[in-house]
N, C-alpha and C positions, 0 to 999 in steps of 0.2 A: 564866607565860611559855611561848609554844609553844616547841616543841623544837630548832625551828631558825630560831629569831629573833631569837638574841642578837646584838648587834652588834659587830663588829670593832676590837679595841683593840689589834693585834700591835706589839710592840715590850718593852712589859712583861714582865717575868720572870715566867715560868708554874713552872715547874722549876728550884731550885736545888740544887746537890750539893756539898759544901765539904770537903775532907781527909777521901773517905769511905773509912776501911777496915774491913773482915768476916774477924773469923777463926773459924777453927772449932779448936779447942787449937792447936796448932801450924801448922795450914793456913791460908794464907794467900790468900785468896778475892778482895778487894778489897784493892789495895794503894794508898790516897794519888787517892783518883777524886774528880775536882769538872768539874761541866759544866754549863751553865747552857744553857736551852729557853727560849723565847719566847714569850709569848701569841701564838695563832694561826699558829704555826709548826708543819709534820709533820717531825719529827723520829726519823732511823733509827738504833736503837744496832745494831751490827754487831760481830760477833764468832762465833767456833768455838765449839761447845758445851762449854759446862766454861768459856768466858772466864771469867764473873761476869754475864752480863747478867741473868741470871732470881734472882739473888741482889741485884743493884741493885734490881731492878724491887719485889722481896720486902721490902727496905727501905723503898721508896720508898711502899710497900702499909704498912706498920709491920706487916708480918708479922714481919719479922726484926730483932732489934735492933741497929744498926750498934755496933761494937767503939770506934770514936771518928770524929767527924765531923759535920757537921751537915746536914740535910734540909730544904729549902722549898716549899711549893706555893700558891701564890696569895698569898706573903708571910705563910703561916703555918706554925709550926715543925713538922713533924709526930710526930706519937707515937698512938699507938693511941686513945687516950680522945679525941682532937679529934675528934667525932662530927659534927659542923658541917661539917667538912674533906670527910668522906668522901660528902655528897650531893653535892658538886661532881666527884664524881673516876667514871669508868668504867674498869672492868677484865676482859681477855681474857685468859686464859692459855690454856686450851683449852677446847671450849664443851661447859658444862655444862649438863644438863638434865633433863628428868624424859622418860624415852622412851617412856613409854605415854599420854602426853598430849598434843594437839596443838600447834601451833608456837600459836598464838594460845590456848593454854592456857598452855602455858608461858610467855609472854611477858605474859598476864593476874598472874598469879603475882608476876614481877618487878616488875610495874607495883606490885602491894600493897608488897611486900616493902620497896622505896626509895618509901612512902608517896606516888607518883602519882597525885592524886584523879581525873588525866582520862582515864577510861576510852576517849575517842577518842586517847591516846599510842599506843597496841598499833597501831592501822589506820593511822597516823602513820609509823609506824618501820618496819612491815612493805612499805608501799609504797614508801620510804626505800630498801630494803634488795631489793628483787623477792621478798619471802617472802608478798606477798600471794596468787600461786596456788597456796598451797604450805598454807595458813592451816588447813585441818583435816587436815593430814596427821599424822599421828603422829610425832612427833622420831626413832624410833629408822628411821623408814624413809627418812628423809629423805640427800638425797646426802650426801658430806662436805663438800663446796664451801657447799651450804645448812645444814646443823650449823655451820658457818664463818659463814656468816650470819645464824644464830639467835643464836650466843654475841655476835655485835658486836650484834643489834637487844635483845638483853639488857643490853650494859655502856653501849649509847644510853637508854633507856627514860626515864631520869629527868634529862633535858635536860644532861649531865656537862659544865663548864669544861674538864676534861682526860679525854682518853682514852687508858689504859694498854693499851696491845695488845701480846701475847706470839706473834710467830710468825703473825699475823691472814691472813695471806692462805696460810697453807698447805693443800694440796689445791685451790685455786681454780685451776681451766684460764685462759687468755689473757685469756679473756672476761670471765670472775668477776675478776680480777685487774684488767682497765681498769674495770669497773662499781665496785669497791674503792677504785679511786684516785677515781676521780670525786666520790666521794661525800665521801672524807677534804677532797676541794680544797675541796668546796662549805663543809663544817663549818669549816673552817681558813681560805678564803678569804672566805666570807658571812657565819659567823657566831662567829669568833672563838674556834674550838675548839680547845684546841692538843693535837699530838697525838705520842703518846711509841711508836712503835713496835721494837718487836727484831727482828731474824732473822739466819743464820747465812750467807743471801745475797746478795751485794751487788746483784746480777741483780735481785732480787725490789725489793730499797728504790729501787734507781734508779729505779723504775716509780712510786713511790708518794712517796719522802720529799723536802723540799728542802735537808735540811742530813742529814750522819749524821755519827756519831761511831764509832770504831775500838775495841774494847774485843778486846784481847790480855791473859791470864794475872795478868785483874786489875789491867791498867794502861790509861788511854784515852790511848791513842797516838796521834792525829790526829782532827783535826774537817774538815772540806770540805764547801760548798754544792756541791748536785747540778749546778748550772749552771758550775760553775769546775771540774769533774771530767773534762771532754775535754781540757783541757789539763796534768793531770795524768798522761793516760794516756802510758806509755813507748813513743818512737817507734825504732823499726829499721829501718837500710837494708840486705836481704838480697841479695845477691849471688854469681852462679856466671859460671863463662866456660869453655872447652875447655880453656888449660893453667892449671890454680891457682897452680902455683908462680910461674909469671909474671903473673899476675893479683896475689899477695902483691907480687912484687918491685915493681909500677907503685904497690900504693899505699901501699906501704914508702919508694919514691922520691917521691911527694906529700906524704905527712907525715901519713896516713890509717891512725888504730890501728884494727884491727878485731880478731877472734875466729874460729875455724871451729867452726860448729855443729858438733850430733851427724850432720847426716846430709851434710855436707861443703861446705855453702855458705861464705861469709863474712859476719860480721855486723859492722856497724858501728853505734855508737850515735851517737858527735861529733854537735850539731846542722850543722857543715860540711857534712856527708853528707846527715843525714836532709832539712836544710828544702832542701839544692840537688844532687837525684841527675840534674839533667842536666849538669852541673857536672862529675861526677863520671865521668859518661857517655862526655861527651866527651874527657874525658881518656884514657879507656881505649882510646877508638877511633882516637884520637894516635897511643897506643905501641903501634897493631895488634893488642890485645889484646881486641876488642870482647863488651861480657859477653851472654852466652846468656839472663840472667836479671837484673833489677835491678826491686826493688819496692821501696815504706815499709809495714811491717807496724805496728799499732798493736795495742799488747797489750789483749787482751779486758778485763771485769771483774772477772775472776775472776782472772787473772793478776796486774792492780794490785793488790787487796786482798793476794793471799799475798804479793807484792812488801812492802806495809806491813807487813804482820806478819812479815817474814823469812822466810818458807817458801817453797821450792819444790814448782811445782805434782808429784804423783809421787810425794814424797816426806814423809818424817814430819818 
């Protein structure tokens, strides 16, 4: 089968996770995680380093043996000896390689190693990937962005159902990062690759995943498609005017709870305010108080995430 000619079956369970927990003696790494991935779906686990993600991922690798729980991929149980399991599966942690060989050396290599008989995969994967002007360069010379894309046309090489990527798109400038997504949509939307990625930024998955999941301190604390995530984000109506105290008292007299930031505005959250600030507007310019400043700020994505996970941005 060529490498990118499987056909699209999304819908099917690719990844299942059921009561997974990781301890290490008394550390408790993994508490109670179950999350179920899609055929054909890119899928982003997000969490702060230390969550548990690269300890799931390690699982899910039968590197690590989960403490109790069950593990699925392709509807087959996993455990280390399923050696069947493992030509379906690709994996990225950080890209490994041999640095005094060239990118089409090292990519030769791989090709043997997951028992590839078609020596045309490497010129396949590497123009997949833009590593074809790059193809006698030696690995250790090569950018990081391109080390980033030697290790993914390595965990590609042998046509994988699923592709495990840890962290995939780090180092890649703007560029490297659309030519990354591109390619994940083509495998995921053309040929039915589903695909499991982590990172620590929601910035980085919004660009690339359509579902992600929340992984705080061992626990998956929310799942949301990337497409129902603008309306997730927290809306603020900010506001200042020449006398504050009278600015409080008009919308103390409306029935308008707000806040005074740190650097002395007024915020309000009520959707009254945010979805109708001419509303709000005109009210003030009633009771001659008319405001100097009135916007809707919508919290960045960096903002929402520490929002889920309870943290304020600043602060530990």
């Amino acid at each position: 089968m060529s490498i990118f000619s499987r056909q699209n079956s999304q819908g099917s369970a690719a990844i299942q996770i059921q009561g997974l927990h990781k301890n290490f003696g008394e550390y408790k790494v993994l508490n109670n995680l179950s999350l179920e991935v899609k055929q054909g779906e890119i899928f982003g686990f997000l969490g702060l380093n230390g969550a548990g993600k690269t300890t799931t991922i390690k699982t899910l690798l039968a590197l690590l043996k989960p403490t109790s729980g069950q593990l699925y991929m392709l509807g087959e149980k996993i455990h280390a000896g399923n050696y069947k399991l493992w030509d379906k599966v690709g994996y990225l942690e950080e890209a490994a390689f041999y640095p005094d060989l060239t990118v089409s050396e090292n990519l030769d290599i791989a090709r043997r190693m997951q028992g590839v008989s078609d020596g045309e995969s490497v010129k396949r994967v590497m123009g997949k990937l833009g590593l074809e002007p790059h193809k006698k360069k030696k690995a250790k010379h090569l950018s990081l962005g391109n080390k980033q894309r030697l290790g993914l046309a390595k965990a590609m090489i042998h046509n994988p159902e699923i592709l495990i990527l840890d962290e995939p798109i780090n180092g890649l400038d703007p560029a490297g990062v659309a030519e990354i997504r591109n390619m994940l949509d083509d495998l995921a939307g053309n040929s039915g690759v589903t695909v499991f990625l982590s990172s620590h930024l929601l910035e980085e998955l919004s660009k690339v995943a359509t579902r992600i999941g929340i992984i705080h301190k061992g626990h998956l604390i929310q799942e949301i498609e990337m497409g129902k995530l603008e309306k997730s984000l927290q809306k603020n109506l900010v506001l200042a005017g020449r006398n504050k105290m009278a600015l409080k008292g008009v919308l103390k007299e409306q029935g308008y709870e707000f806040e005074e930031t740190k650097d002395g505005q007024l915020k309000l959250t009520a959707s009254q305010a945010v979805e109708n600030p001419e509303r709000l507007a005109e009210l003030l310019v009633q009771a001659n108080q008319p405001p100097t400043m009135l916007r809707v700020i919508t919290e960045d994505l960096e903002g929402y995430f520490l929002r889920t996970i309870g943290m304020v941005r600043g602060t530990n």
